[in-house]
N, C-alpha and C positions, 0 to 999 in steps of 0.2 A: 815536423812536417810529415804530411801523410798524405794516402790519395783512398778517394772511394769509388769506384764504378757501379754503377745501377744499368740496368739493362729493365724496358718492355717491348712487348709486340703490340702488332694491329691485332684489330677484331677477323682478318682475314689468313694471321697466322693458323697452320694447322692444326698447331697447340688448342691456341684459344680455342678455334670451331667446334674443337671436340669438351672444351670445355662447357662454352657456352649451350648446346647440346645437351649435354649432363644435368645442367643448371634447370634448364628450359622442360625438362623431363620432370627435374622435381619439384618444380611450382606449377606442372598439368596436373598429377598427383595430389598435391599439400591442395589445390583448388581442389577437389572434387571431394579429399579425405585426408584433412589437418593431424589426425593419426598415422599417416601414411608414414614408413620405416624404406628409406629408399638409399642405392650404395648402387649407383648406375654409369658404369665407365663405356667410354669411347674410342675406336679407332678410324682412321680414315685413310685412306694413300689410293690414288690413282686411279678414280671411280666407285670408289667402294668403304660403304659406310659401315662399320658394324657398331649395334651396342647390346652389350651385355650386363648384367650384374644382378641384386637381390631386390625385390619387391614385395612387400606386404601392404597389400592397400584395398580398400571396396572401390576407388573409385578405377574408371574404364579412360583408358588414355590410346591415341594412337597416336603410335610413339613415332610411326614413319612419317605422318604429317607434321609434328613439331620438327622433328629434325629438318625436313625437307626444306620448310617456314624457315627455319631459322639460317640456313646457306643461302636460298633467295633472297633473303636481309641483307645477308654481309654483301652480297653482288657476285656472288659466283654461281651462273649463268649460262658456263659452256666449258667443255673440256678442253677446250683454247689455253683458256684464265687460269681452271684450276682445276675444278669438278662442274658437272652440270646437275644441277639442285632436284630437276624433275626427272632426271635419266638417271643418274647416280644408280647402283644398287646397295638397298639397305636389307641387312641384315639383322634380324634381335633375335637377343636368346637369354630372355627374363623369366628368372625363377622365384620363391619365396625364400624369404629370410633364415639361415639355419635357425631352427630348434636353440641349438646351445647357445646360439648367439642373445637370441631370442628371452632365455628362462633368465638369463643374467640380467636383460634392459627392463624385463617385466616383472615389478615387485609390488607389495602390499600397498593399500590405501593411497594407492596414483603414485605412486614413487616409481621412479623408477634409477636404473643403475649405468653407470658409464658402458656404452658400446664397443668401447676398446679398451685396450691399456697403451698408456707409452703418456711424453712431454709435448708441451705446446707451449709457445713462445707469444709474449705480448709485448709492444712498444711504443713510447711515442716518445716526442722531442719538442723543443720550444724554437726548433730550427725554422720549420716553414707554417704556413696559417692552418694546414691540418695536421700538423702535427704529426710529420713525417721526414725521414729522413730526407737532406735537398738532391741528392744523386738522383733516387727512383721518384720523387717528386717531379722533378725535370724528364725525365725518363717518360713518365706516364702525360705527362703536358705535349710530347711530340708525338706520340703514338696516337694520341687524341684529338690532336691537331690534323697529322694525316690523315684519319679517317674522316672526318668532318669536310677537308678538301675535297678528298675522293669523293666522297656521297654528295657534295653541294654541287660537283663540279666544276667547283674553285679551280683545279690541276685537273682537267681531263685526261690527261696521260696517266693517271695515278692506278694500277689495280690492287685487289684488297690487301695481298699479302705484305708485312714490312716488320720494321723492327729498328729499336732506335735504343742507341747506351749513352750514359754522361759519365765521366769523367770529372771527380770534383778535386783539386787543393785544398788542404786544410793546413789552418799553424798550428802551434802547440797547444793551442789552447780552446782548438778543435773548431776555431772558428773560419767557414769558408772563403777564401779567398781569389781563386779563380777556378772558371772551368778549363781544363788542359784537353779536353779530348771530348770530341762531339761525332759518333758513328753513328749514320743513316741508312739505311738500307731497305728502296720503299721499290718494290716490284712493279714493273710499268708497259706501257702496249710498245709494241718492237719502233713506229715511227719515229718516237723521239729520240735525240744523239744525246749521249751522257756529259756533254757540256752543257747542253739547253736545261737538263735535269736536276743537276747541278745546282747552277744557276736558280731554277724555281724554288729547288726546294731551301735551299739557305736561305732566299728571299723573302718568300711567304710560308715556309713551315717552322725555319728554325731562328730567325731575326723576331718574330713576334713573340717566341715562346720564352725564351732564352734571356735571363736579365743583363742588361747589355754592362752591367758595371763587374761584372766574372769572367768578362768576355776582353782580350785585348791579342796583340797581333803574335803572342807565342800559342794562344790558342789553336788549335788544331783538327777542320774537319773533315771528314772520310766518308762522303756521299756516296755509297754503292761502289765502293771500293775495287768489287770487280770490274766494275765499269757496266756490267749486263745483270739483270735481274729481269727476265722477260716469263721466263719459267716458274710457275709459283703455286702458293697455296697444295692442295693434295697430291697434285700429280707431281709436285716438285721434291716434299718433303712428307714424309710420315708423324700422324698428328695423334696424340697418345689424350687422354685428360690426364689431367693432375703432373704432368709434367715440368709447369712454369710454378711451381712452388714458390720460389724466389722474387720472381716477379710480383705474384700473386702476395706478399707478404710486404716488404721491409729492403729489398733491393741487397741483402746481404750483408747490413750491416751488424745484424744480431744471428743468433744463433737459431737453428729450424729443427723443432722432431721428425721434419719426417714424412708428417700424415699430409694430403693434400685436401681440397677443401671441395671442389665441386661436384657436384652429384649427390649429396649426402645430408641426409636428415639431421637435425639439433641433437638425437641421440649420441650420433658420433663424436667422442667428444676433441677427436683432431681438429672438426670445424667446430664445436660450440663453444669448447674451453678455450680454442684461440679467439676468436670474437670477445669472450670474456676477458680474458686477459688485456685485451687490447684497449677496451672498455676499462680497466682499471689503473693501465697505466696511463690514458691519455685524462683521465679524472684528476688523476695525483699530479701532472705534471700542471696540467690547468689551473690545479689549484695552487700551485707555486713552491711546492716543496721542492722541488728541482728542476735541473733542466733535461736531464735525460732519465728514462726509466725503463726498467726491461723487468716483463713480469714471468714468470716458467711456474706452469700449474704441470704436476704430473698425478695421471689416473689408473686405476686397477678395474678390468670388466670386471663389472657386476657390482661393483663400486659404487657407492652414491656421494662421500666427498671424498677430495683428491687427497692424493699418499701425503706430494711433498708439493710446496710452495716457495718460491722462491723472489726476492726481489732486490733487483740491482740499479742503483742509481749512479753507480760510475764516478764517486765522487765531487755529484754535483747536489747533494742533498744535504741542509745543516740538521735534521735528523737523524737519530737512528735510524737503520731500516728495519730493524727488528720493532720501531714503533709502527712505521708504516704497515707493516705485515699486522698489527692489534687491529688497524684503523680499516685495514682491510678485510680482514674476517668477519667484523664489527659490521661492514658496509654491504656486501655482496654476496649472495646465494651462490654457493660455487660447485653445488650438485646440479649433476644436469639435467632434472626438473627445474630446479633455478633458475639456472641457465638458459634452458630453452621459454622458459615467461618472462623472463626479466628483457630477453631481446627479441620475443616476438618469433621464433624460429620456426611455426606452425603457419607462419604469415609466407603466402609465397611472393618470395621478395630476390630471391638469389639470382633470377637473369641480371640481376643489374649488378649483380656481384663479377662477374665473369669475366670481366674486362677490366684495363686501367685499375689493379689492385681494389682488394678487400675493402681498404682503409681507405678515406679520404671524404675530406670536406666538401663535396659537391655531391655527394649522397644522401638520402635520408635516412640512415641506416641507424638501427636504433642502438648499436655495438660505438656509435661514432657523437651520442649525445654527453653531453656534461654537466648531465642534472646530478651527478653524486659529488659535484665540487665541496658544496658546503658542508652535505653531510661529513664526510672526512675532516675536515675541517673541524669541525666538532667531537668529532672521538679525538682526533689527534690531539687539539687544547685538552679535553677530558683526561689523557692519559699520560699526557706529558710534565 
């Protein structure tokens, strides 16, 4: 018996915002100049926006009006709430892409070479329909949920800021058995009393989300715990990018390098080799060689394919994995030229990434297809 906790936030955490920001930055860019090389981080607290990082691009972006766009989105509106989206001050301070960085990514006859060095982590599971772990699957169902409330005006009381964790039981043999522990925590206008909120929110945020057969009366849930959440989004908390790592991935059930993923061109291959990765484990797993799969690609800047490759099925594969790993190299372009054609990474497509994790079936995301089921399927008969 074991337990797994997953944690996500709304689209009005500070996290995100600044995420989302980042993302939104680099599909004004990749729109105007699909060559664009972008590495563009954010801070936000208390009025005040700043972003910084490396750009190389022809195309012309104002970067104050995306940002500005994108906090009017979420519904932060006033320094009541959180930030106020048209008063705010924004600050940038975008420069071009080091030289050195630069000579390593840029190589003969269109090639080019990894933009960093370090590991990236890929996974999937035959656990839930996208093939993701049920903790941060549940996790990102609530945080989903709430936003959708708030912006319909489902829950009028609701504002942007929140954050929601599941807590799963597992038996030995890893299969889930109940949920034990359900934390909410959804920021809201001072009128309402923390019983009425309560109340709504079990009702219609986390009764519809939640399958009610995990669910039984040792379950346990902890709506805004403090009791007050009135204070929220920038002025309450300091909002960083690339800080929801975890979220943005696998909810912690596997192992993470590190690198964070928004803001950042296909070059880098923190975001492109994990995409990749993700894409080959949820291939393998589709195609039935096991039930769970974790893939770790590690790269060298200036590198075009990766040092070390790694792949773990947990004991749920009647293959070798040393066949999987032929069936793999055999299947997949795993230089990041490859990489960046094979998922389209020159396509500005990443605001939609920025929320409710990377991964998932409700996306169109070309890192999330399962057109290489068969092929593997065939080297692996071929070599086995």
């Amino acid at each position: 018996m074991n337990y797994l906790t997953s944690e996500s936030v709304t689209k009005g955490h500070p996290d995100k915002l600044c995420d989302q920001i980042s993302d939104r930055i680099l599909d004004a860019f990749l729109t105007g100049d699909p060559e664009s090389r972008v590495a563009v981080e954010c801070m936000i607290s208390n009025n005040l926006l700043v972003i910084a990082g490396e750009v190389t691009s022809s195309a012309q972006v104002d970067i104050e009006a995306v940002a500005r766009t994108l906090l009017q989105e979420v519904g932060y509106t006033s320094n009541v709430i959180g930030i106020d989206a048209k008063n705010c001050i924004v600050l940038t301070n975008l420069h071009q892409q080091s030289p050195d960085i630069s000579q390593g990514v840029d190589q003969a006859a269109g090639s080019i070479g990894a933009g960093d060095q370090g590991s990236v982590y890929g996974y999937a599971c035959n656990e839930t329909v996208d093939f993701m772990p049920l903790p941060i699957h549940l996790a990102h169902a609530l945080t989903r949920k709430l936003d959708t409330a708030r912006q319909s005006s489902e829950l009028p009381f609701l504002l942007p800021d929140g954050k929601a964790q599941v807590t799963i039981l597992y038996n030995e043999k890893q299969q889930a058995i109940q949920i034990s522990d359900v934390v909410l925590s959804t920021q809201h206008i001072e009128e309402i009393t923390v019983e009425e909120l309560r109340n709504q929110v079990r009702e219609k945020i986390i009764a519809p989300v939640l399958p009610a057969k995990l669910l039984n009366e040792k379950t346990r849930y902890l709506i805004n715990p403090t009791g007050r959440f009135v204070i929220g989004g920038p002025f309450g908390d300091t909002g960083l990018t690339g800080r929801k790592i975890i979220v943005d991935t696998y909810g912690g059930v596997i192992p993470h390098g590190g690198g964070a993923f928004s803001g950042k061109d296909g070059t880098k291959v923190d975001r492109s080799g994990a995409y990749m990765a993700r894409y080959i484990a949820k291939n393998i797993v589709a195609a039935g060689f096991c039930q769970r799969c974790q893939i770790a690609l590690s790269y060298a800047i200036g590198y075009q394919e990766p040092v070390a490759i790694d792949i773990k099925t947990f004991g749920t594969s009647c293959l070798p994995e040393e066949l999987l790993k032929i069936a793999v190299l055999k299947t997949f372009d795993l230089s990041p030229r490859g990489m960046i054609d094979t998922l389209q990474l020159k396509t500005p497509l990443f605001k939609q990434t920025s929320v409710y994790g990377h991964f998932n079936n409700l996306s169109a995301f070309p890192w999330e297809k399962l057109d290489k089921v068969e092929t593997i399927k065939r080297f692996v008969k071929e070599f086995s």
